[in-house]
Residue, then its C-alpha position, 0 to 999 in steps of 0.5 A: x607448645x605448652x608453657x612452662x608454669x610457675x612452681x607456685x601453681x604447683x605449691x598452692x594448697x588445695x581449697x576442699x571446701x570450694x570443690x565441695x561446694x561446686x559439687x553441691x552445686x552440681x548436686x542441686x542442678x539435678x534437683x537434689x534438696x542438699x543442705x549446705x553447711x559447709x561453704x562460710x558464707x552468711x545466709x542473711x546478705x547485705x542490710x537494706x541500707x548498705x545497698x540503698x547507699x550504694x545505688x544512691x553513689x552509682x545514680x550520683x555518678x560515684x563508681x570512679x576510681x578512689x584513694x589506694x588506702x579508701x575513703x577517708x570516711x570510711x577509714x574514720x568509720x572503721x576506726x571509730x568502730x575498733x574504739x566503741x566495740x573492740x576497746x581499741x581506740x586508733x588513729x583512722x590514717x591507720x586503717x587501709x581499706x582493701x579488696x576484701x581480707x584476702x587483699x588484706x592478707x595479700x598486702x600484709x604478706x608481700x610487706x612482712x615476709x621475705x623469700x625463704x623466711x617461714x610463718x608460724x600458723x596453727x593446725x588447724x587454720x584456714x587454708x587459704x592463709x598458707x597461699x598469702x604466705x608461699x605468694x609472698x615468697x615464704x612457706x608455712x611451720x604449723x603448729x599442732x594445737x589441742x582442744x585443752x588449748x581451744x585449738x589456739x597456740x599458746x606462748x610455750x608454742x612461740x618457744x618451741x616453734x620459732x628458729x633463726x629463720x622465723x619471720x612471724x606468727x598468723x593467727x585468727x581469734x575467734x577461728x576459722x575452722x574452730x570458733x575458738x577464741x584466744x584469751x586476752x591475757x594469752x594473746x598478750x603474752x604469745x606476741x610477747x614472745x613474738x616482739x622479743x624475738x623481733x617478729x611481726x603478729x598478723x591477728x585475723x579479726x574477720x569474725x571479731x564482731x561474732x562473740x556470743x559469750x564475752x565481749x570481744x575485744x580486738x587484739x589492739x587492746x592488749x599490743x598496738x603493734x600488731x598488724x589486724x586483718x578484717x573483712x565487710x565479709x562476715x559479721x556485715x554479710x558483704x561477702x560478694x562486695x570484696x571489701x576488707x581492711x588492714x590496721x597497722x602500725x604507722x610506720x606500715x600505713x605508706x609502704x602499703x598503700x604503695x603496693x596497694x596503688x600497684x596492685x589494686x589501683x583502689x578498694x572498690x568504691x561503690x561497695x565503700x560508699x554502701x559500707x559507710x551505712x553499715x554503721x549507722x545505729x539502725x543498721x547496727x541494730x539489724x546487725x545485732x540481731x542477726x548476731x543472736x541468731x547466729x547465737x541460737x544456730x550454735x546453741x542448737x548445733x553443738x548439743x544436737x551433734x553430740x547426740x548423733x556421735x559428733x564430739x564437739x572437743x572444743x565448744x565455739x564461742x565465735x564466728x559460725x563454725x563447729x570442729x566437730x570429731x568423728x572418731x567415734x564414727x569412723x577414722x575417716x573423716x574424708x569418707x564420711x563427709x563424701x557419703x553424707x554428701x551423696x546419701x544423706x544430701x548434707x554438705x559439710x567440710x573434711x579436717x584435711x581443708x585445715x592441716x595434717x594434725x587432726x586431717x582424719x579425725x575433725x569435720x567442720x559445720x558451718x551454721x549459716x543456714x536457718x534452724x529449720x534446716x539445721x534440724x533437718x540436716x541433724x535429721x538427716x545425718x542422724x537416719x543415714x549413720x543410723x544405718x552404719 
């Protein structure tokens, strides 16, 4: 007899990136040289000194179960961090340290949504988010953006989007998959729109701390009431250590770390114990060169790109991704990234991972990997459409 499963399992959206991924994997195993610019994760790993303070708690016997809502230094280190680099001072008791974004995300959707109620979210965004939505019981209203607007929803978009069954809006500045920030002054007024109508802002800060050409600023800076996801992931290259946080308004701080309890017992707590020298001035340091690198990477990409036909419509200004066109190449983006995975050995990822809106027509690069092999993977690109 085989059982039933649930229709979620059913619902939940397809994730290209990672089958990618695993084919470039495959790939590899055969002795194939593929460049990967597509799977999200920083070549550079975590700084020496995060791994030297979690060897140092587990030799001091430290891997035991924590408090639901993290250690409380490390909540006061994260806090601490939002007022010196973000411009948002905040209370630590409302940071919630979690297993990784995606546990941020998890928590965050399960106390907001209620069965049925829908989640506005723009086209493109990362696929994921729409999974956190539909696991809580809800489903996902996108918003079709453009390049005049970075590929971010605008305030006219909360007007015309939102119904009487609208719960919220999710939103991430700078983007996955564009790199594309949202204006301080135009954030202000999209969760305007939103509290007027009595719902809930979900900002996703995960590649704050990678801005090349403004000073971040964190969306607590213009609206306190929004609920901030961010990740140990991205700008500190823990992407293996799980760890991520949640800031929320207070009133949020203990129906979460209920859930929290249940669901998670704890965040993991050696990978906190190592988090706590991410903030350390030295590592910071580190940190930030490892920033101008990522700068250097997109500098390089963009025009590199143009110049082989990928239009970049909306430059990044953040995070390591590119949204570039293909339509002066072909009406298939899909097609297009699977032939240069098997003839040209460059992984990069089809629009459809994002939304319908711009499926065919947009192919996202991630630039986390050296230079030399960016150059190589533009070379190599460049020959084998060359040959079109």
């Amino acid at each position: 007899m085989t059982v039933a499963l649930a229709h979620r399992t059913h619902q939940m959206a397809t994730f290209h990136a990672m089958a990618i991924f695993k084919r470039t994997l495959a790939l590899r195993a055969q002795g194939r040289d593929v460049i990967s610019l597509g799977i999200g994760e920083p070549d550079f790993t975590a700084a020496p000194a995060v791994v030297a303070a979690m060897k140092q708690a587990a030799d001091r016997g430290l891997g035991t179960y924590g408090p639901a809502a993290g250690l409380p230094a490390l909540r006061q280190a994260i806090a601490d961090f939002y007022g010196g680099h973000f411009g948002a001072p905040i209370d630590a008791k409302r940071v919630i340290v979690t297993s990784g974004a995606s546990g941020a995300l998890q928590l965050a959707c399960l106390a907001l949504i209620n069965p049925g109620q829908s989640v506005l979210m723009p086209d493109p965004s990362y696929p994921a988010n729409s999974n956190f939505v539909m696991a809580a019981g809800g489903h996902t209203r996108l918003v079709t953006t453009s390049a005049q607007n970075q590929f971010q929803p605008t305030p006219e978009d909360i007007d015309a989007h939102w119904d009487a069954n609208t719960s919220g809006l999710l939103i991430a500045s700078p983007s996955n998959p564009t790199g594309t920030s949202i204006a301080p002054e135009t954030l202000k007024k999209i969760i305007d729109k939103v509290r007027q109508r009595g719902g809930f802002t979900i900002v996703d800060e995960i590649y704050l701390g990678l801005a090349y050409d403004q000073t971040p600023k964190s969306a607590l800076a213009v609206a306190d009431d929004v609920i901030i996801v961010n990740s140990f992931s991205k700008y500190f290259h823990m992407t293996g250590w799980r760890l991520g946080w949640l800031i929320v308004p207070a009133h949020m701080v203990d129906p979460i770390e209920k859930m929290a309890s249940s669901l998670a017992i704890c965040p993991p707590t050696l990978a906190q114990y190592g988090a706590l020298a991410c903030f350390e001035s030295n590592t910071l340091a580190l940190f930030e060169q490892r920033h101008e690198a990522f700068k250097a990477r997109r500098d390089f990409l963009v025009p590199a790109l143009e110049s082989i036909g990928l239009f970049v419509p909306a430059k990044p200004d953040g995070a390591f991704y590119v949204y570039a066109d293909t339509t002066k190449l072909t009406d298939n983006s899909q097609m297009l990234v699977d032939a240069l995975l098997e003839k040209a050995n460059v992984a990069l990822v089809p629009g459809i991972d994002f939304g319908p809106a711009h499926a065919a027509s947009k192919i996202r690069l991630a630039y986390t990997t050296g230079l030399d092999r960016l150059e190589q993977a533009v070379d190599r690109m460049d020959k084998f459409l060359r040959t079109q």
